[in-house]
C-alpha positions as CSV (number, residue, x, y, z in Angstrom):
1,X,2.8,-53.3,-7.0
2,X,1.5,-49.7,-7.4
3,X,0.9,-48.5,-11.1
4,X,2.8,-45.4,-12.1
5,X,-0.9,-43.8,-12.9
6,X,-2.1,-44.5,-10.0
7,X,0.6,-42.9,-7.7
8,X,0.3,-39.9,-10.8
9,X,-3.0,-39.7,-9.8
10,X,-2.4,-40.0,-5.5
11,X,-0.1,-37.1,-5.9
12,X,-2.3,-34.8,-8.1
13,X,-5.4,-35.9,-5.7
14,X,-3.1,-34.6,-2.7
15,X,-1.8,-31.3,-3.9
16,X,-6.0,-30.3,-4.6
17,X,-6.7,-31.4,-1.5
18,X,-7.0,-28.1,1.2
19,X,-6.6,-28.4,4.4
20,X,-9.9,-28.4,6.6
21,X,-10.7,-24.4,7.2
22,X,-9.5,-22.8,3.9
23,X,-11.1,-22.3,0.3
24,X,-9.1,-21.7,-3.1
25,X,-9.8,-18.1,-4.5
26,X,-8.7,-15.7,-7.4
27,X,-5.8,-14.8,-5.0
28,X,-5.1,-18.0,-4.2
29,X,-5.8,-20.0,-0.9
30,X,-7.2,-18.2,2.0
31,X,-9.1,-19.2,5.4
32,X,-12.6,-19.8,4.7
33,X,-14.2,-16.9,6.4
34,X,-12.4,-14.5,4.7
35,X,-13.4,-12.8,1.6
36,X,-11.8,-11.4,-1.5
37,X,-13.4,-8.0,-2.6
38,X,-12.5,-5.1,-4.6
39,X,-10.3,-2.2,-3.3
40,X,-13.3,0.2,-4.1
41,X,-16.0,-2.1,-1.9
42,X,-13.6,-0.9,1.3
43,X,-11.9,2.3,0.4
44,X,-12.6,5.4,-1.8
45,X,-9.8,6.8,-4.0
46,X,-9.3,10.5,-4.8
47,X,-6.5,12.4,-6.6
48,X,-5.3,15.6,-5.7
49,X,-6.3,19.2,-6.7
50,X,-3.9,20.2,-9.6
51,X,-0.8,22.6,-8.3
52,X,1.0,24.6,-10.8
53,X,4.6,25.1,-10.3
54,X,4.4,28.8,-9.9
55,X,2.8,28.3,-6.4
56,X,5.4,26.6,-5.1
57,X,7.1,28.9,-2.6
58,X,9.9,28.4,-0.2
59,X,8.1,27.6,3.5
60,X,4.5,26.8,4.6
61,X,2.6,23.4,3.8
62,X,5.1,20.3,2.6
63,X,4.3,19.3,-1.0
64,X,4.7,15.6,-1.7
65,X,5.6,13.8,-5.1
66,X,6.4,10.0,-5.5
67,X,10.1,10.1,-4.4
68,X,9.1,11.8,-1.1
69,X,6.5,9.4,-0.6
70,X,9.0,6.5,-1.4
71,X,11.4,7.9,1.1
72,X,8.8,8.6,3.8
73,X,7.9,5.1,3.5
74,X,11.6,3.5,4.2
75,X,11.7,5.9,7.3
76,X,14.2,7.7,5.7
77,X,14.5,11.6,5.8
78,X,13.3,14.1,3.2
79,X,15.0,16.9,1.8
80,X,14.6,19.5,-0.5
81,X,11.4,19.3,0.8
82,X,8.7,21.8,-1.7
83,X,6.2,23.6,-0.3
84,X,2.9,25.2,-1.2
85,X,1.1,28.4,1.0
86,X,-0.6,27.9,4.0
87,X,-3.7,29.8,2.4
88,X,-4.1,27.5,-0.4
89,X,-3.8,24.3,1.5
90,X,-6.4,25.9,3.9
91,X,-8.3,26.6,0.9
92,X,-8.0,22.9,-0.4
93,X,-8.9,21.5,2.6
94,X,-11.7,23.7,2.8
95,X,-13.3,22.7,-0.1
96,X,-11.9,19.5,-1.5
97,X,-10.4,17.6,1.7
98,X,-6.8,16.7,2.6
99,X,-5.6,13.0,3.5
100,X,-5.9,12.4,7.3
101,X,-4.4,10.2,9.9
102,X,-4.4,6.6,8.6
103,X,-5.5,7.3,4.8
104,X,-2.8,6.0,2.5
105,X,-1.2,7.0,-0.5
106,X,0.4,5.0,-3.1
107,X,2.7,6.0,-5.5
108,X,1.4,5.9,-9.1
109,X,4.5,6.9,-11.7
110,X,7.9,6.1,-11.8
111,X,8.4,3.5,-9.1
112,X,5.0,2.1,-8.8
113,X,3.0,0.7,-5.9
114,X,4.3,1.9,-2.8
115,X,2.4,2.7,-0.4
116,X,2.7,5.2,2.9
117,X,0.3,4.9,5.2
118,X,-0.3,8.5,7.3
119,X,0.6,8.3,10.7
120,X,-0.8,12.1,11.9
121,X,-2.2,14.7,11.2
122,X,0.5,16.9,10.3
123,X,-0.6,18.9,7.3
124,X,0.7,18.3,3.8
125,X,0.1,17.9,0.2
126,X,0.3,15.6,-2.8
127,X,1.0,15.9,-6.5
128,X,-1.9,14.9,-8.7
129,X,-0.5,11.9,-11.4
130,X,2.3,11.0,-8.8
131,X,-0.1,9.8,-6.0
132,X,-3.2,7.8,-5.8
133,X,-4.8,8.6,-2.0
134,X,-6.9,5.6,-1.1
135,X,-9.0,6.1,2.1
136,X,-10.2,3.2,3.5
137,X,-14.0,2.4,5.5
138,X,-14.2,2.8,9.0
139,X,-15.0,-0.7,9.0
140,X,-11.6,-2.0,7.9
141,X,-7.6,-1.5,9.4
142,X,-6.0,0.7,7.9
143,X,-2.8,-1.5,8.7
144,X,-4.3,-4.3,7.0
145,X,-4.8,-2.7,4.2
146,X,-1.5,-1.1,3.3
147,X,0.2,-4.6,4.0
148,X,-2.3,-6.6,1.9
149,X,-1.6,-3.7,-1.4
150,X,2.0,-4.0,-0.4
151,X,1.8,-8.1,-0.4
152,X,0.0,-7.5,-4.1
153,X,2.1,-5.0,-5.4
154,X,3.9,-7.0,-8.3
155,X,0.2,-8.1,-9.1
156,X,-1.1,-4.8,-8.9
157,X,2.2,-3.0,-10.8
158,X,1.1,-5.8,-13.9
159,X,-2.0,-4.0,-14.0
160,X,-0.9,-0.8,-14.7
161,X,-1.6,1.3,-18.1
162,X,0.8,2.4,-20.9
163,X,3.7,1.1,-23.2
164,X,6.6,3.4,-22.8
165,X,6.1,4.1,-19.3
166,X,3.8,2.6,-16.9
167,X,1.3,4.0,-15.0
168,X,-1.6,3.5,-12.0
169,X,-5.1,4.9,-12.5
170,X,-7.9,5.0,-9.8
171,X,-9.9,3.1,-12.5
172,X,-7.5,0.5,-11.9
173,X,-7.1,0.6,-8.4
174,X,-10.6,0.1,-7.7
175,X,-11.0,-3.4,-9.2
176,X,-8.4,-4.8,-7.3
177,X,-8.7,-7.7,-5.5
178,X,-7.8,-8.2,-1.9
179,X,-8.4,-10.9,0.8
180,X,-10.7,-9.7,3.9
181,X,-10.9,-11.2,7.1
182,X,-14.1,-11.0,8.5
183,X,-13.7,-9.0,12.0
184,X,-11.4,-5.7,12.4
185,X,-9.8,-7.4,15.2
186,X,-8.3,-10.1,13.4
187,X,-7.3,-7.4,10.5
188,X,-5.6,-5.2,13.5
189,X,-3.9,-8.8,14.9
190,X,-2.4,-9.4,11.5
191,X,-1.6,-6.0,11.0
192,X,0.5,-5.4,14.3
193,X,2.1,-9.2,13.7
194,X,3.2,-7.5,10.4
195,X,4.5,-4.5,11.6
196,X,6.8,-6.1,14.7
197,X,8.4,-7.9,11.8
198,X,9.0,-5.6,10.1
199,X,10.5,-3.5,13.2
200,X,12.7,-6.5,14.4
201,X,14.0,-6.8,10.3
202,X,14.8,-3.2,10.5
203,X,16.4,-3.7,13.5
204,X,18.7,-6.5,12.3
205,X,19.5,-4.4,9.1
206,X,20.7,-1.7,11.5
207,X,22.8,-4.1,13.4
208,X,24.5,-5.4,10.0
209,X,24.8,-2.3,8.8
210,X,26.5,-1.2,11.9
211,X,29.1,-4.4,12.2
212,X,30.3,-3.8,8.8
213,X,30.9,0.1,9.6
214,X,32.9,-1.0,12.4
215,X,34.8,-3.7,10.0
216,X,35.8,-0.8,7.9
């Protein structure tokens, strides 16, 4: 007959055990040719050039804070959309940059950790504290990069500064951890897995949403 330990001991023995091809890490298991590295060894962060209220004016460049961000991010139209001159953007972008096709913002107060990853080059602007712009390395996806800080938000958010209300720094940012695969073609195979789910989920919330209009 079997001892009670010794089954104990079978069972703990089996849950260590990882399957042939994968390694244990800070971030849990992953495949062994993968790597876990900091944000800041792939991407470099920026904030924004400060913009004083008093420049906001009523057409021109679009002018982005958190909640835009947020919405931009579900798909979902923006409105009361602020905007800032086309002089001073030039000027910005002149002399300090603008975030580009495929850079990706995240959103840093208020509702933390989302992130909105640019899909053009249609020009606009961001609010410095609201939004973190992370651009990554030409060696990694872009894709796989906003899916992996979205996968780690709730990690991430637990990292953020401040008692009364939370916040995300660049400081931060930089020293977090996320897995790596080693080629950009298996980042960009993940990636476009990832989004098709995504699509056909959005897809199926449209569907639902649309039965229970027709219910009503």
């Amino acid at each position: 007959m079997v001892s009670e330990n010794y089954r104990g001991e079978k069972m703990a023995e089996g849950k260590d055990r990882l399957s042939l091809g994968y390694k244990r890490t800070d971030l849990g298991v992953i495949p062994v040719e993968w790597e876990v590295v900091e944000l800041n060894e792939i991407a470099a962060l920026f904030s924004s050039k400060r913009i004083h209220e008093a420049e906001y004016v009523t057409s021109g460049v679009p002018f982005y804070r958190g909640k835009e961000i947020s919405l931009l991010k579900r798909g979902l139209p923006v409105e009361d959309i602020i905007y800032i001159s086309e002089d001073r953007f030039r000027s910005i972008e002149r002399f300090f940059g603008i975030p580009k096709t495929d850079d990706i913002l995240i959103t840093a107060v208020g509702t933390l950790g989302n992130t909105y990853r640019v899909p053009d080059d249609r020009p606009f602007y961001f609010k410095d504290g609201n939004l973190i712009w992370i651009r990554p390395s030409s060696q990694v996806e872009s894709d796989f990069i906003s899916y992996q800080i979205d996968y780690q938000r709730e990690r991430i958010i637990g990292n953020a500064i401040g008692s009364s209300q939370k916040a995300l720094t660049i400081v931060v940012l930089k020293k977090e951890l996320l897995p790596l695969p080693p080629t950009q073609a298996e980042q960009r195979a993940i990636a476009t897995a990832l989004g098709d789910t995504d699509a056909l989920l959005a897809a199926l919330d449209a569907l639902i949403a649309k039965k229970e209009a027709i219910k009503r």
